[in-house]
C-alpha positions in Angstrom: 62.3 194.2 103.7 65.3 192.3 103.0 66.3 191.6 99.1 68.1 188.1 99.3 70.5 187.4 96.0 73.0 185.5 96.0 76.7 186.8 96.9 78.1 189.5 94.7 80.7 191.8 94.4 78.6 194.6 93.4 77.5 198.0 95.8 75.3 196.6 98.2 72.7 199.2 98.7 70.0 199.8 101.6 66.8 202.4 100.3 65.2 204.0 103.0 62.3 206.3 102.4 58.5 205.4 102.9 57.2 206.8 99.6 56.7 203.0 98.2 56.1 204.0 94.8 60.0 206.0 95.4 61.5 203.3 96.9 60.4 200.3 94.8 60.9 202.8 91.6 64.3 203.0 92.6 64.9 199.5 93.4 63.7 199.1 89.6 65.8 201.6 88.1 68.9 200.3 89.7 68.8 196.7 88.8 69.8 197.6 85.6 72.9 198.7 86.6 75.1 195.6 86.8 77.8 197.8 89.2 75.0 198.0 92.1 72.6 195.4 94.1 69.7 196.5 96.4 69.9 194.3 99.7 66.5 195.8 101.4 64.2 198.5 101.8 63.2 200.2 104.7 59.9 203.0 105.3 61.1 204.0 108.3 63.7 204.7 111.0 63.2 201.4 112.9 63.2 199.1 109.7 66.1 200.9 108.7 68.5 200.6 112.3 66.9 196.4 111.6 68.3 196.0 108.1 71.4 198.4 108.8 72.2 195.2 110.8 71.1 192.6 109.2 72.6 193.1 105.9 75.9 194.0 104.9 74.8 197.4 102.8 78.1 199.4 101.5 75.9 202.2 100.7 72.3 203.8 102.5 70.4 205.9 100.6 68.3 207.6 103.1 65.5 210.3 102.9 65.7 213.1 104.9 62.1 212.9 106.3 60.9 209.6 107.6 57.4 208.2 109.3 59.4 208.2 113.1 61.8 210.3 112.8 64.4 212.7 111.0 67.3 210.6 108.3 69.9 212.9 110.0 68.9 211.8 113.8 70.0 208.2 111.9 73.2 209.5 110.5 75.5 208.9 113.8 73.4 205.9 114.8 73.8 203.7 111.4 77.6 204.9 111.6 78.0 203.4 115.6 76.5 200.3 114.1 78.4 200.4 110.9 81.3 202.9 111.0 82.3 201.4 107.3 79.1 202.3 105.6 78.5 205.4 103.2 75.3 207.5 103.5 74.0 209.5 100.9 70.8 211.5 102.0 68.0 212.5 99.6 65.1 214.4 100.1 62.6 215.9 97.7 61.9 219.2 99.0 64.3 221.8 99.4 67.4 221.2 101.1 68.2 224.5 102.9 69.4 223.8 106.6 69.9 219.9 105.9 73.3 220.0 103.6 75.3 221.2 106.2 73.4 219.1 109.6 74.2 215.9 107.2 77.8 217.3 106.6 78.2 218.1 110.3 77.0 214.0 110.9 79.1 212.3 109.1 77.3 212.0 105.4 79.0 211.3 102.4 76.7 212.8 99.9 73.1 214.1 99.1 70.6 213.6 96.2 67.9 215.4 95.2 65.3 212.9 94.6 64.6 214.2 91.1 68.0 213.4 89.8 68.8 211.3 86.8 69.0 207.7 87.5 72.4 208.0 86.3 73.1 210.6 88.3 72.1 208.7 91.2 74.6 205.9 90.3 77.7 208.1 90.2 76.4 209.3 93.6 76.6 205.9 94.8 79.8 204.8 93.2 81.5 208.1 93.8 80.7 207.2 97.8 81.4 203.9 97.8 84.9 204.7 96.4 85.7 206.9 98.8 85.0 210.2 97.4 81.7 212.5 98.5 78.7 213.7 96.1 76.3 216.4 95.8 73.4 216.4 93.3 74.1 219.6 90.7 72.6 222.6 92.2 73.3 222.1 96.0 76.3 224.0 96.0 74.2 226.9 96.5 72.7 225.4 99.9 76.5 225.5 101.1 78.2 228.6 103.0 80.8 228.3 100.4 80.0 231.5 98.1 79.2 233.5 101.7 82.2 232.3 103.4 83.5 235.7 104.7 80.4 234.8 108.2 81.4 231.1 108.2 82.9 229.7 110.9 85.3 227.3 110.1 88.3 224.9 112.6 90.9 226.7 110.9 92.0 230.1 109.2 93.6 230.2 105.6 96.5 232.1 107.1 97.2 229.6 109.1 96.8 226.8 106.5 100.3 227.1 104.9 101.8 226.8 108.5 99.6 223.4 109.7 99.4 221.8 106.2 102.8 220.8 103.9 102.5 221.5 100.2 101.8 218.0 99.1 98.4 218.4 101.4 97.6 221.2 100.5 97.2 220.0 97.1 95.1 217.0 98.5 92.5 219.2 100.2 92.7 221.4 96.9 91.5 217.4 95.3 89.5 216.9 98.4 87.3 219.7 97.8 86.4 219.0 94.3 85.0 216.0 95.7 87.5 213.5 94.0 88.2 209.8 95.3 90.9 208.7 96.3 91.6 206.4 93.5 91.2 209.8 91.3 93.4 211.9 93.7 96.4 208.9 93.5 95.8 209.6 89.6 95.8 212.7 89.2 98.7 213.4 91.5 101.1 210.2 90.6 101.1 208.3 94.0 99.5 205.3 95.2 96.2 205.3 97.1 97.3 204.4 100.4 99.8 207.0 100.0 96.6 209.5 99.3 94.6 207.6 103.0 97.7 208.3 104.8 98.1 212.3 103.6 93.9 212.7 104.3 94.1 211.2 107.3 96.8 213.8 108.8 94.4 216.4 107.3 91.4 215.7 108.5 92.4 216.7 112.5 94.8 219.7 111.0 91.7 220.9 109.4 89.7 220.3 112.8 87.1 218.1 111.1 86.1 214.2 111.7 84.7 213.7 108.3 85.5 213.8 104.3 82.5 215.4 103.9 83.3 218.7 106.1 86.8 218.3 104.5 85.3 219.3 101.4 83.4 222.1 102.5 85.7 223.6 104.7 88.5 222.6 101.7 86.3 225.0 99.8 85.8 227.7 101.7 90.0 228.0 102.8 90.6 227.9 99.4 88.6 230.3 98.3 89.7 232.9 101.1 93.1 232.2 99.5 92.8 232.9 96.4 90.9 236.1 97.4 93.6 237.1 100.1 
């Protein structure tokens, strides 16, 4: 189902989950925020590739589980259609196995579906800007705090060697899953400045996406600071 409004510079955002009472709740609960604008909602993964099409969405929030099919099988598909668009997944059960799978994909965050609404728009915004979210508690479903067994692209030993110091306080950023806006702040440089330095980091690090930037940003710097 497509939402027409009329044109706005607001967050254009595309629900997809067939829990009705979920999805229109949501739609509800987000028109009050005058930073974000539901274009359409989809109950499943073929309404979903539709309206990923159709409408110009900035931002999908899709549910793990779906009537056809699995949200992650969408992951790559929406992002061959739209390569621009951020995905957040949710999902209301528990998340072990499908935090990293979405990471590996090419998400941008995940929600727990029984977050605070206003958690749920500084997921959105936090995306949309450029940064990555995860809903409080989901840290725990990453390898992070077992990372000694994790298999990660590239070793901390190495990191000094492949990464200059200015980069390796951006991945430092990175992992605490800052924007780049916040990064340029924090720092003192401009933005494109901070797109140009994660951009040579991202293939240093052996990773295609923000998102495995800040886990595997996590994980080097933790065997750092343990070394």
């Amino acid at each position: 189902m497509v939402i027409k409004s009329e044109k706005s510079e607001r967050v254009k955002v595309l629900v997809v989950d067939d829990h009705t009472l979920f999805a229109e709740g949501t739609v509800s609960l987000l028109s009050f925020e005058p930073r974000i604008l539901v274009v359409g909602i989809a109950k499943n993964g073929i309404e979903c590739m539709d309206l990923v099409s159709k409408t110009d969405a900035d931002v999908v929030l899709l549910d793990i589980k779906l009537p056809d099919t699995s949200g992650t099988d969408l992951i790559d598909k929406i992002i061959k259609i739209k390569p621009d668009v951020k995905i957040i997944m949710m999902t209301g059960h528990s998340p072990k196995g499908y935090v990293t799978k979405s990471i590996s994909k090419g998400a941008n965050g995940f929600l727990l579906k029984d977050c605070s609404v206003k958690e749920m728009i500084q997921g959105i915004l936090k995306v949309y800007d450029g940064g990555v979210y995860l809903s409080q508690g989901l840290e725990d479903f990453l390898p992070v705090n077992n990372c000694d067994n994790v298999q990660i692209p590239v070793e901390s030993k190495v990191l000094s060697e492949l990464l200059t110091p200015k980069e390796i306080e951006i991945i430092e950023l990175v992992s605490r899953g800052l924007h780049n806006k916040e990064i340029a702040s924090a720092l003192g440089i401009n933005v494109r400045t901070v797109e140009s330095h994660v951009s040579n980091i991202l293939p240093k690090l052996g990773v295609s996406t923000r998102f495995e930037a800040v886990l595997h940003g996590k994980i080097l710097i933790k065997k750092i600071l343990n070394r």
